[in-house]
MMTF fields as JSON, N, C-alpha, C and O atoms, coordinates in Angstrom:
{
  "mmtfVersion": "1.0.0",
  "mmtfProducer": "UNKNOWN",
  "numBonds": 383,
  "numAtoms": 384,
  "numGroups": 96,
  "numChains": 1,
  "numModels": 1,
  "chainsPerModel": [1],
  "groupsPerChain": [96],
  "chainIdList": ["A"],
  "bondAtomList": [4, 2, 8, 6, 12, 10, 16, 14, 20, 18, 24, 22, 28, 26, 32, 30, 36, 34, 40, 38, 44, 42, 48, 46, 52, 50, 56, 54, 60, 58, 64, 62, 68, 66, 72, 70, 76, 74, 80, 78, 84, 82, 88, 86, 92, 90, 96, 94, 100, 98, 104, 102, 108, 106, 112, 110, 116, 114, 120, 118, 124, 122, 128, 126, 132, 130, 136, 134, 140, 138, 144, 142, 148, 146, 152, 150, 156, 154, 160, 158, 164, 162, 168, 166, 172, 170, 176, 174, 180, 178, 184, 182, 188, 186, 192, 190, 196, 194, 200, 198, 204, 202, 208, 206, 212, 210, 216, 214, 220, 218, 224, 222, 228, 226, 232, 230, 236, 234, 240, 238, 244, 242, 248, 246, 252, 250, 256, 254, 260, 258, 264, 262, 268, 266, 272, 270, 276, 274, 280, 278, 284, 282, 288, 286, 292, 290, 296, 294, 300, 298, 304, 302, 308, 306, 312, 310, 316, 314, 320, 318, 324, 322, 328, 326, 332, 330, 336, 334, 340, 338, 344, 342, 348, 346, 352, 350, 356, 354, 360, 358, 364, 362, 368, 366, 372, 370, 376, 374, 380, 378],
  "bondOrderList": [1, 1, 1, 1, 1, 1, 1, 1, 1, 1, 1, 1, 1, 1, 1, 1, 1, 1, 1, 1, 1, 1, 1, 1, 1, 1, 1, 1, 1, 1, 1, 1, 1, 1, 1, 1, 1, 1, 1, 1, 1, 1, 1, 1, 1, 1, 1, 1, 1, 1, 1, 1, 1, 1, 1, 1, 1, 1, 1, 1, 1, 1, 1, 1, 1, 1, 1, 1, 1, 1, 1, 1, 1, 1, 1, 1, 1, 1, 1, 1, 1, 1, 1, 1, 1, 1, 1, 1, 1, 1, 1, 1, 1, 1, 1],
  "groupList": [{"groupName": "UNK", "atomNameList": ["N", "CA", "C", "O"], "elementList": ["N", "C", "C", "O"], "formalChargeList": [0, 0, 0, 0], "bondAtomList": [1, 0, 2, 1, 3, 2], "bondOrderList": [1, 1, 2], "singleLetterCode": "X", "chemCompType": "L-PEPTIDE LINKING"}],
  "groupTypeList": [0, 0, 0, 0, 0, 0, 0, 0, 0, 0, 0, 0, 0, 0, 0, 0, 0, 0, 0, 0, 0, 0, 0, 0, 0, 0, 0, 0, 0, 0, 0, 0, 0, 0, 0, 0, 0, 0, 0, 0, 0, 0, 0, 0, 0, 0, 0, 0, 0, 0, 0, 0, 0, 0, 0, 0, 0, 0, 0, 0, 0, 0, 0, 0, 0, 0, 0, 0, 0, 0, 0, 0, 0, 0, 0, 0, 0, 0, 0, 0, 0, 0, 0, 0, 0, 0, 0, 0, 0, 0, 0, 0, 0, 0, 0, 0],
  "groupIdList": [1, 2, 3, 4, 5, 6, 7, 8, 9, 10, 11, 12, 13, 14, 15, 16, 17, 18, 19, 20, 21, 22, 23, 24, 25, 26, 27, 28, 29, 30, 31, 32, 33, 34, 35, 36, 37, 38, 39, 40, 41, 42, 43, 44, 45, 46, 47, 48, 49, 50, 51, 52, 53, 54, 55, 56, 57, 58, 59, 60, 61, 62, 63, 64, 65, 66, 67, 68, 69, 70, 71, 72, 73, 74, 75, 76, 77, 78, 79, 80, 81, 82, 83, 84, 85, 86, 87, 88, 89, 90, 91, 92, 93, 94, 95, 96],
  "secStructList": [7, 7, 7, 3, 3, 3, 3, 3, 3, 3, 3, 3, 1, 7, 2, 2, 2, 2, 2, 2, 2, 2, 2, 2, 2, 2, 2, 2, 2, 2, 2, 6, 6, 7, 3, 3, 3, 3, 3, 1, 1, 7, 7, 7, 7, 7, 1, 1, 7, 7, 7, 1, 3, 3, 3, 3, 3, 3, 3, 1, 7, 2, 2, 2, 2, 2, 2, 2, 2, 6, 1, 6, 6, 2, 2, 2, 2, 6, 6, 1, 1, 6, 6, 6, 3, 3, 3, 3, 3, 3, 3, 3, 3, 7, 7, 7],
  "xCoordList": [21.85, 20.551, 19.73, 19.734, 18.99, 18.038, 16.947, 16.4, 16.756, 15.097, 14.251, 14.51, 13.22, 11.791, 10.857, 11.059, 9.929, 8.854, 7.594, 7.423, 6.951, 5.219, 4.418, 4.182, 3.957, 3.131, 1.723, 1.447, 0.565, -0.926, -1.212, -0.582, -2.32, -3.37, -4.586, -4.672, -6.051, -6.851, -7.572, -7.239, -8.961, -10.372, -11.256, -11.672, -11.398, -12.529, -13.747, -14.179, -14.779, -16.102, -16.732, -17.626, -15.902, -16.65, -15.865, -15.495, -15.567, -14.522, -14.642, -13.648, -15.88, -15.425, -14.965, -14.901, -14.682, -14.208, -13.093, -12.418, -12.988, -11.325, -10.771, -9.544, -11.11, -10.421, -9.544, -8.425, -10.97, -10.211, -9.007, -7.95, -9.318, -7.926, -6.785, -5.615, -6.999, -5.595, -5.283, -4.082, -6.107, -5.786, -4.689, -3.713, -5.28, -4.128, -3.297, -2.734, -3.295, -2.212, -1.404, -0.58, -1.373, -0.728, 0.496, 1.717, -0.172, 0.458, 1.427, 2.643, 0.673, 1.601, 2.99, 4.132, 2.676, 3.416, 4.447, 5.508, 4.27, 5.335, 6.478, 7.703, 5.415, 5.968, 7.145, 8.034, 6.918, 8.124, 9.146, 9.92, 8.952, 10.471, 10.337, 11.074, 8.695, 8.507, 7.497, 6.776, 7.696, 7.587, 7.207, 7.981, 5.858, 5.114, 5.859, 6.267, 5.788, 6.414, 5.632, 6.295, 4.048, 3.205, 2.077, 1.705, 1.222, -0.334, -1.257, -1.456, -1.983, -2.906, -2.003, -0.894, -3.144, -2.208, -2.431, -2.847, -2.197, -2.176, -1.565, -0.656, -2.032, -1.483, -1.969, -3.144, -0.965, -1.385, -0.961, 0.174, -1.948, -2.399, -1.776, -2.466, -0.518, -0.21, -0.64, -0.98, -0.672, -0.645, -1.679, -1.591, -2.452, -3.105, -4.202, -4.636, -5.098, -6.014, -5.95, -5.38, -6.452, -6.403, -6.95, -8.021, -6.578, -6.859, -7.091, -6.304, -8.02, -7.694, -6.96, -6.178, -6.973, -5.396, -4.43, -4.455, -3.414, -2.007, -1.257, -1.076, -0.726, 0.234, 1.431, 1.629, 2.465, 4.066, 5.046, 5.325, 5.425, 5.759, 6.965, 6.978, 8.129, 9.264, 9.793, 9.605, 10.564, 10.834, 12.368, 13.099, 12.969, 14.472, 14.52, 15.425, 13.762, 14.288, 12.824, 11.662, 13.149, 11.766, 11.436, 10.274, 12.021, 11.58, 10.803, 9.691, 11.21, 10.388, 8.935, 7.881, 9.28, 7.954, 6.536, 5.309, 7.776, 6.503, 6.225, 5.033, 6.767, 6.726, 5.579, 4.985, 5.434, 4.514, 3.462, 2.65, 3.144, 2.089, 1.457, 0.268, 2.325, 1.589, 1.694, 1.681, 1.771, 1.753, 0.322, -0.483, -0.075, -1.639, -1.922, -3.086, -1.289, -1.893, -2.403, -3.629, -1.615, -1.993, -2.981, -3.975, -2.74, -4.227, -5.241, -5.254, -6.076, -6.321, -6.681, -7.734, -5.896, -6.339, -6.837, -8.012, -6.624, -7.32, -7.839, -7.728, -8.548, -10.35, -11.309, -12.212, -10.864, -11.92, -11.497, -11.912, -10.546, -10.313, -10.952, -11.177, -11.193, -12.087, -13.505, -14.289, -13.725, -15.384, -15.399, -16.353, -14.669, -14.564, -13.545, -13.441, -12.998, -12.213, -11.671, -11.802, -11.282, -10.522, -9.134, -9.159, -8.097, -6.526, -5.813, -6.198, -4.386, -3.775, -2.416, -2.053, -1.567, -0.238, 0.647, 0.251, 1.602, 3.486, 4.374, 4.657, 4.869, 6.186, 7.407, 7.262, 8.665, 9.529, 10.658, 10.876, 11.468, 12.649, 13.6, 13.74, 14.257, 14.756, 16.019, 16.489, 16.736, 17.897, 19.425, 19.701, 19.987, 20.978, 21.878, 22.823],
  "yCoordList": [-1.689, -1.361, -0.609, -1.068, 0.561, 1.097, 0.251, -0.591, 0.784, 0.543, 1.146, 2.059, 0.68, 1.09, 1.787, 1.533, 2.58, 2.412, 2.866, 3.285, 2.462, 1.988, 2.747, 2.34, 4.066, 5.238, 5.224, 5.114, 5.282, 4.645, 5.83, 6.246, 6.22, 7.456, 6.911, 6.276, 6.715, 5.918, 6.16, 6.273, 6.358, 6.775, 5.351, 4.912, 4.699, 3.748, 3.728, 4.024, 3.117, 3.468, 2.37, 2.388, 1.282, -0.063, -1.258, -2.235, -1.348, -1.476, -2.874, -3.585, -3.41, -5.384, -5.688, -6.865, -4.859, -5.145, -5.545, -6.569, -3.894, -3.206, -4.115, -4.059, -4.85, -5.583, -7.176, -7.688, -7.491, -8.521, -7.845, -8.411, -7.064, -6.486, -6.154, -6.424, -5.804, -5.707, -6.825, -6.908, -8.002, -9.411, -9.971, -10.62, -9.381, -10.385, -9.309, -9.579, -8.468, -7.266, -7.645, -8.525, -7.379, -7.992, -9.238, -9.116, -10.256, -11.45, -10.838, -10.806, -10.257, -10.19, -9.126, -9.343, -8.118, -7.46, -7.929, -7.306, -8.827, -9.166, -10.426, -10.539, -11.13, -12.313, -11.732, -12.39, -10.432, -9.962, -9.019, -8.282, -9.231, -8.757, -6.85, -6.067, -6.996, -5.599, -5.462, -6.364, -4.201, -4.126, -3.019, -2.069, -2.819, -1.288, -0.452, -0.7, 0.462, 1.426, 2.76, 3.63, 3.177, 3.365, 3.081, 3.461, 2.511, 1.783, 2.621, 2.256, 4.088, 4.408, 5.554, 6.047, 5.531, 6.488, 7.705, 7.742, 9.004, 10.185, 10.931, 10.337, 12.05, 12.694, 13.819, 14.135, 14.569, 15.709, 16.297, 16.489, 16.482, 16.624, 18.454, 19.251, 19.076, 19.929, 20.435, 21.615, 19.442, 20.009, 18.987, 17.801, 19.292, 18.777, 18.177, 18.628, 16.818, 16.63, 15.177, 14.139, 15.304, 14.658, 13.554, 13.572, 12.571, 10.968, 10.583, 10.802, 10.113, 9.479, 8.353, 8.496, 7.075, 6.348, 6.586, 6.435, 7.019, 6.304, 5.43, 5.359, 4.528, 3.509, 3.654, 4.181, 3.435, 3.451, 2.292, 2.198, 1.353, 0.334, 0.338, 0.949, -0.449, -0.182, -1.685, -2.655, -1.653, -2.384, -2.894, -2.066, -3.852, -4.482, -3.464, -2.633, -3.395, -3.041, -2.29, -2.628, -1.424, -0.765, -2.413, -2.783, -3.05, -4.281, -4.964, -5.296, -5.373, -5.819, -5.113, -5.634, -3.97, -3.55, -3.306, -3.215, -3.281, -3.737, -5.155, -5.428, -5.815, -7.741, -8.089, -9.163, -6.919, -7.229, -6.918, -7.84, -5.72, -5.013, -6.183, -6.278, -6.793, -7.212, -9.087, -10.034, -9.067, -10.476, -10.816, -9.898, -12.164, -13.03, -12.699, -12.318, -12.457, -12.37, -11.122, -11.024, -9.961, -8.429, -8.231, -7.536, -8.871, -8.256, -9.22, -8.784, -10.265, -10.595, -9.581, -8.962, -9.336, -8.202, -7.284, -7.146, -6.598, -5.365, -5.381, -4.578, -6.347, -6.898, -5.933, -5.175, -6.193, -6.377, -4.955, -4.589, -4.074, -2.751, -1.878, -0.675, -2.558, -1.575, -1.603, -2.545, -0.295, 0.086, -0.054, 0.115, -0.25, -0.162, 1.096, 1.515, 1.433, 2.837, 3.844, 3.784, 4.396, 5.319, 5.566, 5.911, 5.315, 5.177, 5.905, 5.997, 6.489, 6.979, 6.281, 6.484, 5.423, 4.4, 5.146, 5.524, 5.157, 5.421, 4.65, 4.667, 3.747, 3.298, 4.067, 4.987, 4.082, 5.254, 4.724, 4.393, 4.7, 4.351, 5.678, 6.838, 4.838, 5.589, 6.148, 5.773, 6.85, 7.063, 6.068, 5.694, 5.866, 4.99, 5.737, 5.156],
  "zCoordList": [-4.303, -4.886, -3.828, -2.686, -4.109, -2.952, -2.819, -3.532, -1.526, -1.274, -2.006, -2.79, -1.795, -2.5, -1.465, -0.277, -1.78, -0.41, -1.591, -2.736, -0.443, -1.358, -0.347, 0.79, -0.939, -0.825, -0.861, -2.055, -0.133, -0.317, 0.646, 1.618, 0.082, 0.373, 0.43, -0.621, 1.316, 1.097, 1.808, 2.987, 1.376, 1.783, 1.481, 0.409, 3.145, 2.678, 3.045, 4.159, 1.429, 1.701, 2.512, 3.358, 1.934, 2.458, 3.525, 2.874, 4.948, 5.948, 5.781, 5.933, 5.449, 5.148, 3.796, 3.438, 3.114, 1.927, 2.082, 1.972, 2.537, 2.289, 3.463, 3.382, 4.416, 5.643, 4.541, 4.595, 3.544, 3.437, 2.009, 1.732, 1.574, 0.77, 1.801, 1.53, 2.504, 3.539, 4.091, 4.347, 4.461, 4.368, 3.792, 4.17, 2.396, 1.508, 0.667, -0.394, 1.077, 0.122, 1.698, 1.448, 2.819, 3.794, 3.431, 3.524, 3.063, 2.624, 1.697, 1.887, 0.475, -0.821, -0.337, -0.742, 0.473, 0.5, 1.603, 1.647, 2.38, 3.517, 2.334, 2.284, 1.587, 0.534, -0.471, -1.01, -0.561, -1.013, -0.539, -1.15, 0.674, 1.214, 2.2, 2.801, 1.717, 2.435, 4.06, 4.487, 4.684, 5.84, 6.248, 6.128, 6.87, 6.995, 8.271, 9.405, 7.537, 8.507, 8.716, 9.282, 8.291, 8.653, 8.47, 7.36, 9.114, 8.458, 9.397, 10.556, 8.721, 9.906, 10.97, 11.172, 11.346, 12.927, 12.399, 11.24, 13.154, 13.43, 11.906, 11.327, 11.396, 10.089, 10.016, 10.203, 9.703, 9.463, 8.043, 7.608, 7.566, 5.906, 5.767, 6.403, 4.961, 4.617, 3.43, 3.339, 2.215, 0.951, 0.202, 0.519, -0.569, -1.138, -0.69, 0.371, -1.443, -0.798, 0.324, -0.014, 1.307, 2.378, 2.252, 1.647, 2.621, 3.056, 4.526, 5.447, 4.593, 6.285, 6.562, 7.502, 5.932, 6.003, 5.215, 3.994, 5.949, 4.852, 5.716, 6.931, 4.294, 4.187, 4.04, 2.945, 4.641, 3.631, 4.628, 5.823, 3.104, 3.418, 2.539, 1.47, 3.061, 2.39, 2.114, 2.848, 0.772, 0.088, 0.03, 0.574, -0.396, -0.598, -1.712, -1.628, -2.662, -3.958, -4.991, -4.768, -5.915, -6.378, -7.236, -7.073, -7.8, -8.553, -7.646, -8.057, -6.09, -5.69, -5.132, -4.767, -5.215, -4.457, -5.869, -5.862, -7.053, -8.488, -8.485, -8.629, -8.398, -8.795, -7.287, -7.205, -6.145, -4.995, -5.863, -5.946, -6.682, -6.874, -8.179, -8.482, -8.653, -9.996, -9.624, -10.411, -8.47, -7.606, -7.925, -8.081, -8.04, -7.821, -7.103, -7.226, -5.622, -4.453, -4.412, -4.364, -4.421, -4.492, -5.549, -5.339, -6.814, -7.653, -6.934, -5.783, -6.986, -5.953, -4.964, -5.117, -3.936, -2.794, -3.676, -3.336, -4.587, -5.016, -5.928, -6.854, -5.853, -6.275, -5.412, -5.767, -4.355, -3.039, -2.45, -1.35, -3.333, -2.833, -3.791, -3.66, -4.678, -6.121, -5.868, -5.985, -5.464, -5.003, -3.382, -2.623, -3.216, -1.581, -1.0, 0.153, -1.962, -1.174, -2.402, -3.625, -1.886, -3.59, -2.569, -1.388, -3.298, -3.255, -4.54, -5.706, -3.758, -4.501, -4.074, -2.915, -4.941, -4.328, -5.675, -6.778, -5.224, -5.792, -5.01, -3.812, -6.28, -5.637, -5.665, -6.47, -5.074, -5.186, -4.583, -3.418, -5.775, -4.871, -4.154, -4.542, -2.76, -1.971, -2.126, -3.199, -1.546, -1.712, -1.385, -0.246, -2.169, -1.705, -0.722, -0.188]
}
């Protein structure tokens, strides 16, 4: 089965919000089997419109990186990300 990876583009307005949504989208997303492999850091924006964080976190499987997203814990976390940032996320599975 491939991996998954979980794609996040993200402009935040409000940094104590969005801290405790990364709190617990943190949790949800390690609880199922996934593991960031960029959070932040240096980017350079080619095509389209630009974000100042991105995310990409990779998954066992695209099922799990949906069953993270529609987790208690993750909706939950993105309570506290709605009105606090504007995001653009794709899950995608990888190549086997």
């Amino acid at each position: 089965m491939p991996v998954a990876y979980w794609i996040a583009h993200v402009t935040v307005s409000d940094e104590e919000a969005y801290g405790r949504y990364a709190a617990l989208a943190t949790q949800a997303i390690t609880a199922h089997g996934g593991e960031f492999l960029a959070r932040g850091g240096a980017a350079i924006q080619k095509e389209g419109r630009a974000h100042p964080r991105n995310v990409v976190a990779r998954f066992p499987s695209l099922e799990a990186a949906n069953a993270c997203y529609e987790s208690a814990t993750y909706q939950e976390a993105l309570s506290h990300a709605k009105g606090a940032s504007e995001r653009d996320l794709v899950l995608v599975e990888g190549i086997d």
